[in-house]
C-alpha positions as CSV (number, residue, x, y, z in Angstrom):
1,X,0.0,0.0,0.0
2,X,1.1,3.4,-1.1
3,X,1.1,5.9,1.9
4,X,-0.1,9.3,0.4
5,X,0.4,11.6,3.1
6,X,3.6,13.2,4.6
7,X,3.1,11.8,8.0
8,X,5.4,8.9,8.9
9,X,5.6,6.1,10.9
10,X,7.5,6.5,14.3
11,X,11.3,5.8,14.3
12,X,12.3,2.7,15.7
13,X,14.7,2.2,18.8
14,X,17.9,2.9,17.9
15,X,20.6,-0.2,18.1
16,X,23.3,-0.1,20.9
17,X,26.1,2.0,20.2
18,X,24.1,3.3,17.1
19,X,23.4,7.0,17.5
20,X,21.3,7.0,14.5
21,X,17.3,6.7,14.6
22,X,16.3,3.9,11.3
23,X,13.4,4.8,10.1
24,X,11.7,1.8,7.4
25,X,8.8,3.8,5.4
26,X,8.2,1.0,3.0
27,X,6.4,1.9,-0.5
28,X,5.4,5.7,-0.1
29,X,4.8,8.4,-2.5
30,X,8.0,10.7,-3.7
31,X,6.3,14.1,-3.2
32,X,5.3,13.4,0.5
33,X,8.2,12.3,1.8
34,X,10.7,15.0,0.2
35,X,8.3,17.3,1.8
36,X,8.8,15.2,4.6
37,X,12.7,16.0,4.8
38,X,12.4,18.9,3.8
39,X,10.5,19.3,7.2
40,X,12.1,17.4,9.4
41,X,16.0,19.4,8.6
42,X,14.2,23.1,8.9
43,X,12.9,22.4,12.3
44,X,15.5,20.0,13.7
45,X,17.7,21.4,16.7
46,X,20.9,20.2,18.1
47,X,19.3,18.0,20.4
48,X,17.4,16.0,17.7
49,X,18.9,12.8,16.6
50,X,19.8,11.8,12.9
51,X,18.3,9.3,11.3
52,X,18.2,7.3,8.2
53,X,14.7,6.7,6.0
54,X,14.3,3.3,4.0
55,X,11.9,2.9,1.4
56,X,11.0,2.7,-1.9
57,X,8.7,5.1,-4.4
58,X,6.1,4.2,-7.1
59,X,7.6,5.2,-10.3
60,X,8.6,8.7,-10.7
61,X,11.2,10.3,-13.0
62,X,12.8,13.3,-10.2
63,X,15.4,16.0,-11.6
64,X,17.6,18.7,-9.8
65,X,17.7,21.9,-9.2
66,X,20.4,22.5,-11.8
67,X,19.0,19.7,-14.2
68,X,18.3,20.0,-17.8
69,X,14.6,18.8,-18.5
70,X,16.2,17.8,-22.0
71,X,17.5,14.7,-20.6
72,X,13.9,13.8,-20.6
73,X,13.8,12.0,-23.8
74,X,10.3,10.8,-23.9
75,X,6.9,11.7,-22.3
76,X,5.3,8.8,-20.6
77,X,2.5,8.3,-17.5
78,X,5.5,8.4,-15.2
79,X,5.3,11.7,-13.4
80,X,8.2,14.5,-13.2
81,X,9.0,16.0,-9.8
82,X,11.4,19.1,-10.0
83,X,13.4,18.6,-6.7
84,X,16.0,20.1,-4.5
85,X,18.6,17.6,-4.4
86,X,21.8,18.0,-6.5
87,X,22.2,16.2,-9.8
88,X,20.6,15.6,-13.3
89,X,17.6,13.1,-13.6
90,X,17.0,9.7,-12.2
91,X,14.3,7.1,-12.2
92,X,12.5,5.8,-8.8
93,X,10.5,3.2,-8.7
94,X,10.0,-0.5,-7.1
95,X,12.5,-2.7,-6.8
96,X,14.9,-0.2,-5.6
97,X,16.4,0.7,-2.4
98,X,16.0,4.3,-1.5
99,X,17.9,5.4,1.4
100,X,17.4,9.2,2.9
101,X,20.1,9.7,6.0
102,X,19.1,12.9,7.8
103,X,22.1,14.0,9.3
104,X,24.0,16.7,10.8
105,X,27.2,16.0,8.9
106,X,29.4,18.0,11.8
107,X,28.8,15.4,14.1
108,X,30.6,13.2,12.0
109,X,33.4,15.2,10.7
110,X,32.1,14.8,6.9
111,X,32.6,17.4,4.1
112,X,30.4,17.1,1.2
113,X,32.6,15.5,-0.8
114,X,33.6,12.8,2.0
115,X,29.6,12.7,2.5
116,X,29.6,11.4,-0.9
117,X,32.6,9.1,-1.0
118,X,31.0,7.7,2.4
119,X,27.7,6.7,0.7
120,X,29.3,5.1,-2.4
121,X,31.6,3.3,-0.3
122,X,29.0,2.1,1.7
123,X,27.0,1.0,-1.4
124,X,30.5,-0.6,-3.0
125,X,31.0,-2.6,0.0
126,X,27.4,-4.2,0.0
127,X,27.9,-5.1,-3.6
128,X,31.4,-6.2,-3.0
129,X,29.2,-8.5,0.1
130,X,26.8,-10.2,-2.7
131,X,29.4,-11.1,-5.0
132,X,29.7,-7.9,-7.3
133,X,33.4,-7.6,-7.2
134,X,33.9,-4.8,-9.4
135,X,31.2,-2.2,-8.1
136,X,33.4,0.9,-8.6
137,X,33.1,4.8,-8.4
138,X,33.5,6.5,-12.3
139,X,35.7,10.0,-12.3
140,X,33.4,12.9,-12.1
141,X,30.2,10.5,-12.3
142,X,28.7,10.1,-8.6
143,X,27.1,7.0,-7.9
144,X,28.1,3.0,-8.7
145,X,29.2,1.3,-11.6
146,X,29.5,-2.5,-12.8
147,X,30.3,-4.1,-15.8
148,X,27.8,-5.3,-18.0
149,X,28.3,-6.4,-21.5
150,X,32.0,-5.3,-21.4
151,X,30.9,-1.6,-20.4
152,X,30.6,0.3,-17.1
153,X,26.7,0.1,-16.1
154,X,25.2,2.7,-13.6
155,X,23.9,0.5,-10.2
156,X,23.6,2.8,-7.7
157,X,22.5,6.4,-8.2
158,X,23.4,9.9,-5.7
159,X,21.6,13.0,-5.5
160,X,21.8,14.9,-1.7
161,X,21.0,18.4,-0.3
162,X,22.9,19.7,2.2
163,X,21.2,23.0,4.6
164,X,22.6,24.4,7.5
165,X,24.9,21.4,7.7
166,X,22.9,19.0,7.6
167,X,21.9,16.7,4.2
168,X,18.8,15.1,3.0
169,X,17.9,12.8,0.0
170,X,20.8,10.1,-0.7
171,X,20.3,7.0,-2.3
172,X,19.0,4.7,-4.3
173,X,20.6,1.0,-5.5
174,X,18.9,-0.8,-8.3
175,X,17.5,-4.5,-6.9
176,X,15.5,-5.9,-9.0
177,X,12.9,-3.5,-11.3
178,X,11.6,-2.8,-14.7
179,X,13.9,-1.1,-16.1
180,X,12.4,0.1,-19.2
181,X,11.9,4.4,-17.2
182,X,15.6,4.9,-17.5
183,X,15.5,4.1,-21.4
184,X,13.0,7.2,-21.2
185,X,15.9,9.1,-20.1
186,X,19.5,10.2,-20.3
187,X,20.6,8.7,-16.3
188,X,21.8,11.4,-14.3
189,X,22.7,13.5,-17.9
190,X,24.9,10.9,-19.4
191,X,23.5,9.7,-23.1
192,X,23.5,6.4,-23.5
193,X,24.6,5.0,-20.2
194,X,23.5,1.9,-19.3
195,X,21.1,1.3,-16.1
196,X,21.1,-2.7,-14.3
197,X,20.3,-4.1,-11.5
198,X,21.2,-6.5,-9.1
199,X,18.8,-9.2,-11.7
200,X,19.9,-8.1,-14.8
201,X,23.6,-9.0,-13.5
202,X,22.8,-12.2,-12.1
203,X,22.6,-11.7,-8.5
204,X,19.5,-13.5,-7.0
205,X,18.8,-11.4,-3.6
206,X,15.9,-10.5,-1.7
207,X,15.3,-6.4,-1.2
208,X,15.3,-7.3,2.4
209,X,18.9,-9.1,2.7
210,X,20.2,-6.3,0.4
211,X,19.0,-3.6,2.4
212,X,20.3,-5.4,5.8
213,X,24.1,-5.4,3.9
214,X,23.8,-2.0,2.9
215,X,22.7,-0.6,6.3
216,X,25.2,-2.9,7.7
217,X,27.6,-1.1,5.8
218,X,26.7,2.1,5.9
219,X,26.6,2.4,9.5
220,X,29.5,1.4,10.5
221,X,31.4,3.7,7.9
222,X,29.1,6.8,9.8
223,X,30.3,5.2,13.2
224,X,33.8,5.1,12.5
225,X,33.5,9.1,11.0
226,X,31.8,9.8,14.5
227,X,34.6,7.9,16.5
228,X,37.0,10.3,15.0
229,X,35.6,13.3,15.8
230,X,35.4,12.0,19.3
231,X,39.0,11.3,19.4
C-alpha cells in the first residue's frame, strides 16, 4: 500500500552504540516524503537525533535543481517532480532501495565531498558482500558502476542536499525492477549510459537481505566518521 500523506511512521529504537534513529517507510509516495525532509531538517535542533529513512517510491522520474529537462527523452505516465537535491535526472520506482540519511554532517566530521565518498563506499562494499566484485566509483560521475556487456553500467544512483549542515535525499541502489523508465531518459545526464540491476547482473537477492548489507555497511562507515571526531 502506497502511503499518500507526509506523515510517517515513528522511528524505531535505535541499536546499541548506534546513535542514529532507522526509520523503514516501505512503499510511499515521492512528493510526501521529500516534503517530509524537507520538514524534518528546517525544524531539527541540536538535540534532535539523525536518522536514516528506508523505502521505496512508485515510479517517478525526479530531476535537480540545476538539471536540464532535455534529458527527458520521452513523455510517458510516469510523473516529473522538480526537486532540491543536486544532480541531473534519475528514475525511482520498485524494486529499488531508497535510502534518505538525515544527518548533521558535523557530528561526523564529513565534508560534502567525504559525505559522498561515504555513501558510495557504503553501497561498494554491499555489492562487494553479494558477489559484485567490481562495483566501482567512475571520475566525475557520482554513484556506482558494474560491468555489463563489457561496459561500465550505472547500479547505484546519488543526488543529496545539504542546509545548515545537515543533508537530505541520498540514495537509491537498483535490486531488481523494470527497467524500461531509464531508457526514457538520459541517467543522471549521461546519453546512452546503461542502467542494471542486481537481476539483470545475475545476482539473485531479496530487497530485504540487500538492504540489511547496505545498512550494515553504511553504519558502520558513519560510526567510525563519528569515533573520530570523538578522538
Amino acid at each position: 500500500m502506497i502511503q499518500q500523506q507526509a506523515s510517517l511512521p515513528q522511528p524505531s529504537t535505535p541499536q546499541v552504540g548506534v546513535p542514529l534513529q532507522i526509520r523503514e517507510l516501505g512503499l510511499v509516495e515521492y512528493m510526501p516524503t521529500w516534503e517530509a525532509m524537507r520538514n524534518f531538517t528546517d525544524t531539527r535542533t541540536e538535540g534532535d537525533s539523525d536518522q536514516i529513512w528506508i523505502c521505496e517510491h512508485p515510479p517517478v522520474f525526479t530531476l535537480g535543481l540545476a538539471g536540464d529537462p532535455g534529458h527527458l527523452l520521452q513523455r510517458s505516465n510516469i510523473p516529473l517532480v522538480n526537486t532540491d537535491r543536486g544532480g541531473q535526472i534519475t528514475y525511482h520506482g520498485p524494486g529499488q532501495i531508497v535510502v534518505y540519511p538525515l544527518l548533521d554532517l558535523r557530528r561526523f566530521g564529513l565534508k560534502v565531498r567525504e559525505y559522498v565518498q561515504l555513501l558510495e563506499q557504503s553501497i561498494i562494499d554491499a555489492l562487494v558482500q553479494v558477489g559484485v566484485g567490481d562495483a566501482q566509483r567512475k571520475p566525475n560521475a557520482p554513484g556506482v558502476y558494474t560491468f555489463h556487456n563489457g561496459t561500465l553500467a550505472k547500479i547505484a544512483a546519488l543526488g543529496i542536499k545539504i542546509r545548515k549542515g545537515c543533508s537530505y535525499h541520498g540514495l537509491s541502489l537498483n535490486v531488481a525492477m523494470d527497467l524500461a523508465p531509464f531508457l526514457q531518459i538520459n541517467p543522471c545526464g549521461y546519453e546512452g549510459l546503461e542502467t542494471v540491476d542486481l537481476a539483470t547482473i545475475g545476482v539473485k537477492i531479496s530487497q530485504a537481505e540487500m538492504k540489511m548489507h547496505l545498512m550494515k555497511y553504511l553504519i558502520q562507515h558513519l560510526e567510525a566518521a563519528r569515533s573520530a571526531v570523538a578522538k
